[in-house]
C-alpha positions as CSV (number, residue, x, y, z in Angstrom):
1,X,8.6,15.4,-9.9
2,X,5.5,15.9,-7.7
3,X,6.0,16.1,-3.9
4,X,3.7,14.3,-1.4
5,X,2.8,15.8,1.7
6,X,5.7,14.8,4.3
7,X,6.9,11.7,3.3
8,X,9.5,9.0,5.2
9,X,12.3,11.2,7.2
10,X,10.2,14.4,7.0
11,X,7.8,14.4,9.9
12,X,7.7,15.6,13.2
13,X,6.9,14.2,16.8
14,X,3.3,14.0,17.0
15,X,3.5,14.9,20.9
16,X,4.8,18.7,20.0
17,X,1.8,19.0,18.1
18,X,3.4,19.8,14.6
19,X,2.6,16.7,12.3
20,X,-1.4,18.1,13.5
21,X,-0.3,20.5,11.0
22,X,-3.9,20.5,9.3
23,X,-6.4,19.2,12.3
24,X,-9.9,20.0,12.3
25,X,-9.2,23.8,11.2
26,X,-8.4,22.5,8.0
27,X,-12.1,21.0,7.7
28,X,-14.3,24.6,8.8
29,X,-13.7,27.5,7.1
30,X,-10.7,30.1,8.1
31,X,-8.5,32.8,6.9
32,X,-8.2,32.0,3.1
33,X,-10.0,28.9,3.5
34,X,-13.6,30.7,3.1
35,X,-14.9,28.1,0.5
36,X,-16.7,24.9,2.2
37,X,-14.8,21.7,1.7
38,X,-18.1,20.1,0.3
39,X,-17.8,22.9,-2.6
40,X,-14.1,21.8,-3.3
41,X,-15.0,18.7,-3.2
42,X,-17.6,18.6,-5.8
43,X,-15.4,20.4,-8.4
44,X,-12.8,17.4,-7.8
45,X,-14.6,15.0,-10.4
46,X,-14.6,17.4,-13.4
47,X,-11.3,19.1,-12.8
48,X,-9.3,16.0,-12.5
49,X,-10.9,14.7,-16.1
50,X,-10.2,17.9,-17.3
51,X,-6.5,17.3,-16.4
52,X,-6.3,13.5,-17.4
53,X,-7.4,14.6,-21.1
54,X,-4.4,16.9,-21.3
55,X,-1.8,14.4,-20.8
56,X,0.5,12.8,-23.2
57,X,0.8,9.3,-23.5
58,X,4.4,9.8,-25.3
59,X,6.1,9.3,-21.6
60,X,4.1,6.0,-20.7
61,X,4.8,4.6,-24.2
62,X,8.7,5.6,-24.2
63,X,9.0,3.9,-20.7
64,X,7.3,0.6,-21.7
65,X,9.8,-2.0,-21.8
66,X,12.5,-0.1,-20.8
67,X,11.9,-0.1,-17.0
68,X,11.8,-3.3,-14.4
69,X,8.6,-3.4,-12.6
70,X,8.5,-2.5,-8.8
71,X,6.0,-3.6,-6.1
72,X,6.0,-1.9,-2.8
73,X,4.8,-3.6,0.3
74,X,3.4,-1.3,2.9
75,X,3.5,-2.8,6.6
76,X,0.9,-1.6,9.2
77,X,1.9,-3.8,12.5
78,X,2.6,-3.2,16.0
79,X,5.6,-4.2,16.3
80,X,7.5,-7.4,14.6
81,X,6.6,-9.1,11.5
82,X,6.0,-12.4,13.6
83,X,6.2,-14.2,9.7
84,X,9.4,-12.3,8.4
85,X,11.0,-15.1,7.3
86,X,8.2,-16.5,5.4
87,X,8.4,-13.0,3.5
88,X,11.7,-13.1,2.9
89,X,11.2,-16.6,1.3
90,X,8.0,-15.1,-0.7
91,X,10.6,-12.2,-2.2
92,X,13.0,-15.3,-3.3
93,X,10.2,-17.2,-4.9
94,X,10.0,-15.6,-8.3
95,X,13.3,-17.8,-9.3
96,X,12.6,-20.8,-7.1
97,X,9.5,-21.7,-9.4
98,X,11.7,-21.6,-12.7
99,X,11.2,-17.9,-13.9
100,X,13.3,-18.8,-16.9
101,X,11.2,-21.0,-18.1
102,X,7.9,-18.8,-17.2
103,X,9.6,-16.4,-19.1
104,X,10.1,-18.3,-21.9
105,X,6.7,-19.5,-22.3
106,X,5.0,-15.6,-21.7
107,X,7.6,-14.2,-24.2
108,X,9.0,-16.5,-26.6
109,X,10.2,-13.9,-29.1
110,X,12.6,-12.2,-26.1
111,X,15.7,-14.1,-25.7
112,X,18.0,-10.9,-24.2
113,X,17.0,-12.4,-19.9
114,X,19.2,-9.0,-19.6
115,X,16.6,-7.1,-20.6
116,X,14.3,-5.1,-17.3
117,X,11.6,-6.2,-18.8
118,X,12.0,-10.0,-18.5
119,X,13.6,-9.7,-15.0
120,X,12.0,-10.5,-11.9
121,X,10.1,-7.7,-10.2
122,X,11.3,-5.5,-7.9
123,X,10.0,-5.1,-4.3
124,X,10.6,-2.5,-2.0
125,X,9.2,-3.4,2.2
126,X,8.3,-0.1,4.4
127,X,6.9,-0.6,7.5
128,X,4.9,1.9,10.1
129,X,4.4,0.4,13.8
130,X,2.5,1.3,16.4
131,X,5.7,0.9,18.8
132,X,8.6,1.1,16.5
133,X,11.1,0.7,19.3
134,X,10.0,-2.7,19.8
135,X,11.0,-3.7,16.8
136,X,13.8,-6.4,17.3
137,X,14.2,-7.1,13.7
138,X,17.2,-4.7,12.4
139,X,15.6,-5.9,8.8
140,X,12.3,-4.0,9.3
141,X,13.9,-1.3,12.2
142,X,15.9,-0.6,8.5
143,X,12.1,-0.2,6.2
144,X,10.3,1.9,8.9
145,X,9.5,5.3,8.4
146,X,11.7,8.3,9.9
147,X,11.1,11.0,11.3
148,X,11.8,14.5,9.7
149,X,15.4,15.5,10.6
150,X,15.9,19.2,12.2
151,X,16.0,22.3,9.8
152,X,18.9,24.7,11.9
153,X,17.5,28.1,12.1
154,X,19.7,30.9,12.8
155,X,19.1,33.0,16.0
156,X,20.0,37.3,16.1
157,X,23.2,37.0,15.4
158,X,23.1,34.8,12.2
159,X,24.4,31.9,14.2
160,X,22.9,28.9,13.7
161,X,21.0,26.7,15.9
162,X,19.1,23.3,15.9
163,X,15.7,23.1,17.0
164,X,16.2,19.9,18.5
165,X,17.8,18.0,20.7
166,X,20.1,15.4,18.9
167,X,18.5,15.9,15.6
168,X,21.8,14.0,13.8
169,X,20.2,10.8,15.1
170,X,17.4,9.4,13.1
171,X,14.0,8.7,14.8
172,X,11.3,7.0,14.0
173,X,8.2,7.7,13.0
174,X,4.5,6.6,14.3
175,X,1.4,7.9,14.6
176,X,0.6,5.4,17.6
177,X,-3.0,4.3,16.3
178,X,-5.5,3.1,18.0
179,X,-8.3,0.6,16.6
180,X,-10.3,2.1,14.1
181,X,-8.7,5.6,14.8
182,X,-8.1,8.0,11.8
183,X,-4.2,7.5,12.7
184,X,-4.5,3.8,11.0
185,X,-5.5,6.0,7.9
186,X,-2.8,8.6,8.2
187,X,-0.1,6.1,8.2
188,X,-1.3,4.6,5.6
189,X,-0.9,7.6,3.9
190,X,2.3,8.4,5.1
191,X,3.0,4.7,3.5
192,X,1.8,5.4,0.1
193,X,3.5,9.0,-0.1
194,X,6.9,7.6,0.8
195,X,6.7,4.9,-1.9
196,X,5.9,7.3,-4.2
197,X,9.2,8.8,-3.8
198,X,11.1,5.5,-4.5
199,X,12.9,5.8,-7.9
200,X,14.4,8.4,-10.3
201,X,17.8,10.3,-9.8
202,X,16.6,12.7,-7.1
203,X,17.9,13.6,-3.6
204,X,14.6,11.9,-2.1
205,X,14.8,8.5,-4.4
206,X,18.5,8.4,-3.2
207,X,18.3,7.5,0.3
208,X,14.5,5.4,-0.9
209,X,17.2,2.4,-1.6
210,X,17.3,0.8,1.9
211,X,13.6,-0.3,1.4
212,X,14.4,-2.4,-1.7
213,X,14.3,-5.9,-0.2
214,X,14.7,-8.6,-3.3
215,X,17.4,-10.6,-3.6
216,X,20.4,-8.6,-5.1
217,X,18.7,-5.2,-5.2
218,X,19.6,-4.9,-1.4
219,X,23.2,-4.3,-2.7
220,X,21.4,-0.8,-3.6
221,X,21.2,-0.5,0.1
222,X,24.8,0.3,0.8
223,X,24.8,3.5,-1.7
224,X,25.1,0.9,-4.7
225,X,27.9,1.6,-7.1
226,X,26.8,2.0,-10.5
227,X,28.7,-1.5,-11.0
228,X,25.9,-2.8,-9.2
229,X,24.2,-1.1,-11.0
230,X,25.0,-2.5,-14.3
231,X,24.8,-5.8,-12.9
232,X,21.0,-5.9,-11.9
233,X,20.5,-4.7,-15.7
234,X,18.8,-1.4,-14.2
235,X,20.2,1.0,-17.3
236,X,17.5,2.9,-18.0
237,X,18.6,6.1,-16.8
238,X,18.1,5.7,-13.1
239,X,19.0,3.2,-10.5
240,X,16.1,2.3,-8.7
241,X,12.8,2.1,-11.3
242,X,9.9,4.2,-9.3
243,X,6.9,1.8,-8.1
244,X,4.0,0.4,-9.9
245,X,1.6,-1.2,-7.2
246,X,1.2,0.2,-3.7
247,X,0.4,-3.0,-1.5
248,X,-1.1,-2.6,2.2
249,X,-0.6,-5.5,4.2
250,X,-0.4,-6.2,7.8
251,X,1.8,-7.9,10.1
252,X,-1.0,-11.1,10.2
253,X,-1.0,-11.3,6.4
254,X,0.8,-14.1,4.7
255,X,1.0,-14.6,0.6
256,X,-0.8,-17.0,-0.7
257,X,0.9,-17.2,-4.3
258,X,4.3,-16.3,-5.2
259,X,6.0,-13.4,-6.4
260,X,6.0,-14.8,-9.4
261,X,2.2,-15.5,-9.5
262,X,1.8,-12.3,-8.0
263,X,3.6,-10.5,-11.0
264,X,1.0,-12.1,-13.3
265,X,-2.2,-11.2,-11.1
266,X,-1.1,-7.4,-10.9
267,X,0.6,-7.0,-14.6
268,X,-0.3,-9.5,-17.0
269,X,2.3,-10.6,-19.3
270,X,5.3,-8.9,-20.0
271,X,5.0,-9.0,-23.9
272,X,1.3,-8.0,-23.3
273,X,0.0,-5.5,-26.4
274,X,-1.4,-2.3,-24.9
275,X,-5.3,-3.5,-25.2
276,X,-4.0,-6.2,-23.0
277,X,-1.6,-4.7,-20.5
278,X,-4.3,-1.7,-20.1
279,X,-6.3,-4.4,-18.4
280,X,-4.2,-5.1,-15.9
281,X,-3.3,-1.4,-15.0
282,X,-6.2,-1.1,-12.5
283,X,-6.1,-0.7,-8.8
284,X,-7.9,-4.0,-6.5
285,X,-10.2,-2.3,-4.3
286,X,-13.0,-4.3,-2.8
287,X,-15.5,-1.2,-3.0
288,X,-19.3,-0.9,-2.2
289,X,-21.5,2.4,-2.1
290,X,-23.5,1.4,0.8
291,X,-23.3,0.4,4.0
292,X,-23.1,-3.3,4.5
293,X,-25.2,-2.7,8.2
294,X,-26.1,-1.0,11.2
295,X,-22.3,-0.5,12.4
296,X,-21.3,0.7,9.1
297,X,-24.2,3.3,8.8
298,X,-24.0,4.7,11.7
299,X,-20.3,5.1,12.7
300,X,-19.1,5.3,9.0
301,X,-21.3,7.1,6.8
302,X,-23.1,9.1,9.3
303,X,-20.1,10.2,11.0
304,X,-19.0,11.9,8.0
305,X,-20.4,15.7,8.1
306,X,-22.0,16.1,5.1
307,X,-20.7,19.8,4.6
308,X,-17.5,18.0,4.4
309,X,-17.9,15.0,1.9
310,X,-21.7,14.7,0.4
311,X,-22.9,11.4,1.3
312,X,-23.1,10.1,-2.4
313,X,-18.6,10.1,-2.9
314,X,-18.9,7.8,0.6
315,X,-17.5,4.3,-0.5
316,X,-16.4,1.1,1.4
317,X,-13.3,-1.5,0.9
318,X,-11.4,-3.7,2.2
319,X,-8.7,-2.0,3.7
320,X,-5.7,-4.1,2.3
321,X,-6.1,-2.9,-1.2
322,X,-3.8,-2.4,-3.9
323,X,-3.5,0.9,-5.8
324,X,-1.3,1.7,-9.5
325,X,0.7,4.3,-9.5
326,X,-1.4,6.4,-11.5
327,X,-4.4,6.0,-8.8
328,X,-1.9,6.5,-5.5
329,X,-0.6,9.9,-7.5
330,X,-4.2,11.1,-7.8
331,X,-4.9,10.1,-4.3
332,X,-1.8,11.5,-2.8
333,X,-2.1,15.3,-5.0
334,X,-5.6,15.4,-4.3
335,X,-4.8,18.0,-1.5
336,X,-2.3,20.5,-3.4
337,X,-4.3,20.1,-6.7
338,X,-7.9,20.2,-5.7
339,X,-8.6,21.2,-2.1
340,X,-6.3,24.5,-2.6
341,X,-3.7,22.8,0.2
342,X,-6.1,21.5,2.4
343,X,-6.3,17.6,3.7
344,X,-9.1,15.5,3.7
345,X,-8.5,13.0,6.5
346,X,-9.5,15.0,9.5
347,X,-13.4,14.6,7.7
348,X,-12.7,11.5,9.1
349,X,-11.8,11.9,13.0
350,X,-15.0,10.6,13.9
351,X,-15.2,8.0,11.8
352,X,-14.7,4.3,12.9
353,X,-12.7,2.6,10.9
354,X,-11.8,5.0,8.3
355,X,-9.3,3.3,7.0
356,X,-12.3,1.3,5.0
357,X,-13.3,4.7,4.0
358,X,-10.5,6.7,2.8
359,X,-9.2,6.1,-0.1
360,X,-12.3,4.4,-1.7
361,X,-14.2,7.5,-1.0
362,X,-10.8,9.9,-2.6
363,X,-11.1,7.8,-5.6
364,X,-14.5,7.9,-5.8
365,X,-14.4,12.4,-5.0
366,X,-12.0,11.7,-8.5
367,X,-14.1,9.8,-10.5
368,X,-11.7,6.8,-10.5
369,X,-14.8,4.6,-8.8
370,X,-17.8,5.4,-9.6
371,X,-21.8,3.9,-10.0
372,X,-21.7,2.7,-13.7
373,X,-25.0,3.2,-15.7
374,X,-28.3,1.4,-14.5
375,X,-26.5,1.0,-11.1
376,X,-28.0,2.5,-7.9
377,X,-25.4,1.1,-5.7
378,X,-22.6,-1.6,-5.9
379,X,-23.3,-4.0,-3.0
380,X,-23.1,-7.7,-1.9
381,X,-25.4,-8.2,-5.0
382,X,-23.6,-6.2,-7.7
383,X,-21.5,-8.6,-10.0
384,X,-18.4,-8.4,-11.9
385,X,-15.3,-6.4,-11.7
386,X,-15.9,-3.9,-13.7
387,X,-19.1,-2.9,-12.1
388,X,-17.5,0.1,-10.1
389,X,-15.7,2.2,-12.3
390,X,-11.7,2.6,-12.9
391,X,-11.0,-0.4,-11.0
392,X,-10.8,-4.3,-10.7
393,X,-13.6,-5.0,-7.8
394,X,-12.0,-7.3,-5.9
395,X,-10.3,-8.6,-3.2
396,X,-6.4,-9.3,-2.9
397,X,-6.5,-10.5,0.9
398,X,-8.3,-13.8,2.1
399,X,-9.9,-12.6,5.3
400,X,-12.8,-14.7,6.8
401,X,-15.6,-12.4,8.3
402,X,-18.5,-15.4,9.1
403,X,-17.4,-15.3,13.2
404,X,-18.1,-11.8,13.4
405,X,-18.6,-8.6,11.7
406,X,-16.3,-6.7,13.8
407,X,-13.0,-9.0,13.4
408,X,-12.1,-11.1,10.9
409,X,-11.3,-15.3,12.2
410,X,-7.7,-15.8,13.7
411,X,-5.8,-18.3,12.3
412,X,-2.6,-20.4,13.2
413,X,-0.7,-22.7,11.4
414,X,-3.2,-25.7,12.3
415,X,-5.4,-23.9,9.5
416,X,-2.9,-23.0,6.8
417,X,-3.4,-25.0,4.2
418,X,-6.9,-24.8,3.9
419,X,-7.2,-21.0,4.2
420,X,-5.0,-21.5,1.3
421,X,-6.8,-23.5,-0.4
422,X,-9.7,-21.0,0.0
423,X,-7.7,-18.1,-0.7
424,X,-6.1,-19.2,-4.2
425,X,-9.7,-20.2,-4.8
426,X,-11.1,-16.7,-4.6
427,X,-8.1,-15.5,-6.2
428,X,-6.5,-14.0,-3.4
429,X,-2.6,-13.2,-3.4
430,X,-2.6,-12.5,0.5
431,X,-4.5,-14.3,3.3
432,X,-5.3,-13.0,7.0
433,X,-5.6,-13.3,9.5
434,X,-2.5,-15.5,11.0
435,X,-1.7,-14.8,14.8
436,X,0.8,-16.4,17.5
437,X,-1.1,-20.0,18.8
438,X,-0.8,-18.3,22.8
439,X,-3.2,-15.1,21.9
440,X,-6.1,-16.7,21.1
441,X,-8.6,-17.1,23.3
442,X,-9.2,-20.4,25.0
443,X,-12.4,-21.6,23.2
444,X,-10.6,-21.0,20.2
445,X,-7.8,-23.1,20.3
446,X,-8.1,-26.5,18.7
447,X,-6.2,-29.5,19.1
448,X,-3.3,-27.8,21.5
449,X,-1.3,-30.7,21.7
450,X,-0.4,-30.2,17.9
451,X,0.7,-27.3,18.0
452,X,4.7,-26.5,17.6
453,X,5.8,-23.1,17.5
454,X,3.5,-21.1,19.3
455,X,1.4,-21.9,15.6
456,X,3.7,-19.8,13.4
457,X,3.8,-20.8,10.1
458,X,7.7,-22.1,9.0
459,X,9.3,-21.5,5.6
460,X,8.8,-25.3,5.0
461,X,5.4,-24.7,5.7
462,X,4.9,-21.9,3.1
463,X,7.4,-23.9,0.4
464,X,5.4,-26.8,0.7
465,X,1.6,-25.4,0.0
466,X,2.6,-22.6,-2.2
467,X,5.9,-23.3,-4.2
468,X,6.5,-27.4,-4.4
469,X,2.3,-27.7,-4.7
470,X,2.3,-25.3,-7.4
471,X,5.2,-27.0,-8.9
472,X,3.9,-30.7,-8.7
């Protein structure tokens, strides 16, 4: 299989300088890197086309059916998930609203609930904090990111010797970001390129098991026996299925719809015809072509260097997007397949933000977004999905931008069931932005003395608005 940059357990400390790797020398020409990035760049479009008309569709039809779908959630926080226990009741909630019968009614010519493709969904949690040591939670310590372990070299006299101290003991892994730093955008990165090693029969998938979190996979964890293996009904030559949707979320998002809803919103049915499924195998990215102000023109797309990226590949999103696998592989081999080995990110050092930037503007370099005909940009007044290529245009996290254009509202769990209620509307899975009652600011506090909890939002809470709402 393809390899991905250094993914989870592979990266160095930041402070010795070695996971800067690229930096800016990677952006200005150097020794066997005479050829501008802009030029490279360019050629992306065509040569990527050139190598999607060359593959075989034999593999994807072989695999339909045959293989349990698998949702990865990746976790940008600071620290704790202060909701983890509403998450953990979110990855139950595919059974608690009756997937039996859901089943029945979505395929009522499959009887065999055995089968991979009529079970529940698999999801895998990885996490990268800003101060992993803080983490108290030995649930998410588990689903962060690791450092790369020591290679021993071998000194003169063909003894060998570790480069670093204690480098039996796992570490883990952060690039420490800062707002709107280019380090939000490497992690997420790093995120996406570790899922994509989750799955198959390789060294790499084999240690990718202590991220799956749903009920009963997390036997896997513990180096599952291939008993356990039987008995999840995972048989189709490997034990853990590789992912299908790349999910960033933060540690102030909450779902808004089950697992089970969520299923549906990123897949379709599970006895879906091609025509049909082929509609749901499309990445959610909220994208636009143009700035949407001041701010955004002049920290965003003017502080891209034009030699770098030409202005017209510049797109904007919403930075909790969803990606398919086939759109997270393009982004994540755009470096060893198009840019002869070098990255893209450092275009964005001076970029606020970038993480809005990224990966609409990789996708749009590969053609997978794109201006459709008649279109000079896709803005606020641009309608449909469809209107922006390869993709579904559209949102998968509630966030409520009226206060301000710099933050998104703070909410608590005096307000959750009508951002809910406005979420589901939109058609949001997620909703953000949910925060402990004690950070807010004083004038935004309302009603204080009905507050339990510091505001956090309690399982009964969630079951209540989401699952026993839904089910009345």
């Amino acid at each position: 299989g393809r390899r991905y940059g250094r993914g989870g357990g592979r990266w160095r400390n930041d402070d010795r300088g070695r996971n800067n790797y690229y930096g800016e020398q990677n952006i200005s020409a150097s020794s066997g890197q005479s050829t501008p990035l802009a030029e490279l760049v360019n050629k992306v479009r065509s040569s990527y086309e050139a190598s999607q008309a060359k593959l075989s569709m034999n593999d994807a039809k072989t695999a339909k059916g045959c293989k349990r779908r698998h949702i990865a959630l990746l976790f940008l926080t600071i620290d704790d998930l202060p909701h983890e226990h509403v998450w953990k009741e979110w990855l139950k909630s595919s059974s608690s609203t009756d997937t039996d019968e859901a089943t029945t009614k979505t395929s009522p010519e499959e009887d065999n609930t055995t089968s991979p493709s009529n079970e529940t969904p698999m999801v895998s949690v990885l996490c990268h904090a800003k101060f992993p040591d803080r983490i108290k939670s030995e649930w998410l310590r588990q689903r962060h990111l690791l450092q790369q372990q020591s290679q021993s070299t071998s000194d003169n006299r063909g003894q060998k010797q570790d480069t670093d101290d204690d480098n039996s003991l796992p570490r883990f892994h952060s690039h420490r970001p800062e707002w709107g730093s280019v380090e939000i955008t490497r992690a997420m990165i790093d995120l996406m390129e570790e899922a994509l090693r989750i799955g198959g029969s390789t060294d790499e998938s084999a240690n990718s098991a202590k991220y799956l979190s749903t009920p009963g996979d997390e036997l896997l964890n513990n180096n599952g026996s291939t008993e356990e293996t039987k008995s999840t009904g995972q048989d189709c030559g490997q034990d853990i299925p590789p992912v299908d949707r790349f999910i960033f979320v933060s540690e102030s998002c909450l779902p808004v719809a089950t697992l089970e809803e969520v299923e549906m919103a990123l897949f379709g049915p599970k006895n879906a015809s091609d025509s049909s499924a082929s509609l749901y195998d499309k990445s959610w990215v909220n994208a636009r072509s143009s700035p949407n102000n001041g701010y955004s023109r002049q920290l965003q797309w003017d502080a891209i260097r034009s030699d770098n990226i030409p202005q017209h590949y510049i797109w904007k999103a919403d930075q909790w997007l969803v990606l398919t696998r086939h759109d997270a592989e393009a982004v994540a081999s755009l470096p060893s397949q198009y840019l002869n080995g070098r990255q893209l990110w450092p275009a964005f050092r001076k970029c606020r933000a970038s993480d809005e930037i990224y990966f609409p503007t990789v996708l749009s370099t590969l053609g997978i977004i794109s201006r459709q005909d008649g279109e000079a940009q896709v803005d606020d007044f641009s309608k449909g999905e469809s209107c922006a290529g390869q993709i579904r245009r559209r949102r998968i996290t509630y966030c409520d931008w009226s206060q301000s254009a710099k933050n998104p509202a703070s909410f608590t769990s005096q307000d959750w069931k009508d951002v809910v209620a406005k979420a589901r509307r939109e058609g949001c899975l997620f909703a953000r932005k949910f925060v402990l009652f004690s950070s807010l600011r004083n004038e935004a506090k309302k009603n204080p003395e009905t507050v339990s909890n510091d505001g956090v939002i309690s399982v009964d809470d969630w079951t209540t608005v989401v699952v026993k709402k839904l089910a009345g």
